[in-house]
N, C-alpha and C positions, 0 to 999 in steps of 0.2 A: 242397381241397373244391371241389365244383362249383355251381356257381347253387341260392342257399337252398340246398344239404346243411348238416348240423350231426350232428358227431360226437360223439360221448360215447362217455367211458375208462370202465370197470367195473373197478368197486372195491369191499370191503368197509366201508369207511371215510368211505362218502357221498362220494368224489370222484368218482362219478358224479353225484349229484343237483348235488353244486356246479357241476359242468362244462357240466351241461346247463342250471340256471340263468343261467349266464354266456351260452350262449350264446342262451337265447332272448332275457336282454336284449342280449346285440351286436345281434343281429335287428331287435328292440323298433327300439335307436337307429339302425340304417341305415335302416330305412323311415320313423321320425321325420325322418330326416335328410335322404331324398329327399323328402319330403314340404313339406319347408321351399324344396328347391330349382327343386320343380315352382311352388312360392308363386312364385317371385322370376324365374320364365322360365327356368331351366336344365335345360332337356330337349334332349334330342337329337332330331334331324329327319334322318331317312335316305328317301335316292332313291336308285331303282333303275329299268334301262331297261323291267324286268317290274313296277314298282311295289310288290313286296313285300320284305318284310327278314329274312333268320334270323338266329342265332347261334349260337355253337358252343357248347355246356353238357354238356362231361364228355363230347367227341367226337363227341353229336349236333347238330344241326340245328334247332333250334325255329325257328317263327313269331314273331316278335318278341310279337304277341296270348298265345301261350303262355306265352312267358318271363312277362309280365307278370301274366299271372294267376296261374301256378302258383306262380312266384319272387318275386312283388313287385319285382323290378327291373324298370327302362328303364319305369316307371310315369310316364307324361304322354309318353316320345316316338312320335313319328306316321313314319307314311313312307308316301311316295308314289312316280309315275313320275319322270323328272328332268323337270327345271321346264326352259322356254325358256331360252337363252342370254342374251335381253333381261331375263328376270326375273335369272340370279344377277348379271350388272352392277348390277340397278338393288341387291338385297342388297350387293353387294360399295361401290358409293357411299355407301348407308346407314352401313356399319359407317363408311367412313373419313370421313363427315363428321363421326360420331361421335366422335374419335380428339380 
């Protein structure tokens, strides 16, 4: 499957209604679940020399803005041009004083 697609089997037998219940709640819990991780700071931050970000979803190319709206993925990550050399030392210190 590709970014949010959701398939459903056809059946007589209501395994389709099950199939597609199941998956809208998968759905339901992975947006719960990024939802929880955008709470705690677990987003991704992408730099680029042009400042913008795609991704590949099922061979095309979205805007990171797309993905997010359309897919509910990568909800909270940002991106921008790349940062000075000075700013990722001063992150790269951060992390390891952290450590």
């Amino acid at each position: 499957m590709a970014c949010g697609e959701s398939r459903v089997a056809t059946g007589g037998d209501g395994a389709a209604e099950i199939k597609q219940i199941v998956a809208l709640l998968m759905r339901l819990f992975f947006v719960m679940l990024h939802s929880c991780l955008v709470c705690v700071g677990l987003t991704d931050r992408y730099f680029t020399p042009n400042g913008n970000a795609t991704l590949n979803c099922g061979g095309k190319n979205l805007a990171l803005d797309d993905v997010q709206q359309q897919f509910h993925n990568e909800v909270g990550s940002t991106f921008g041009p790349l940062p000075a050399p000075t700013e990722v030392l001063r992150w790269a210190q951060e992390r390891v004083r952290g450590w």
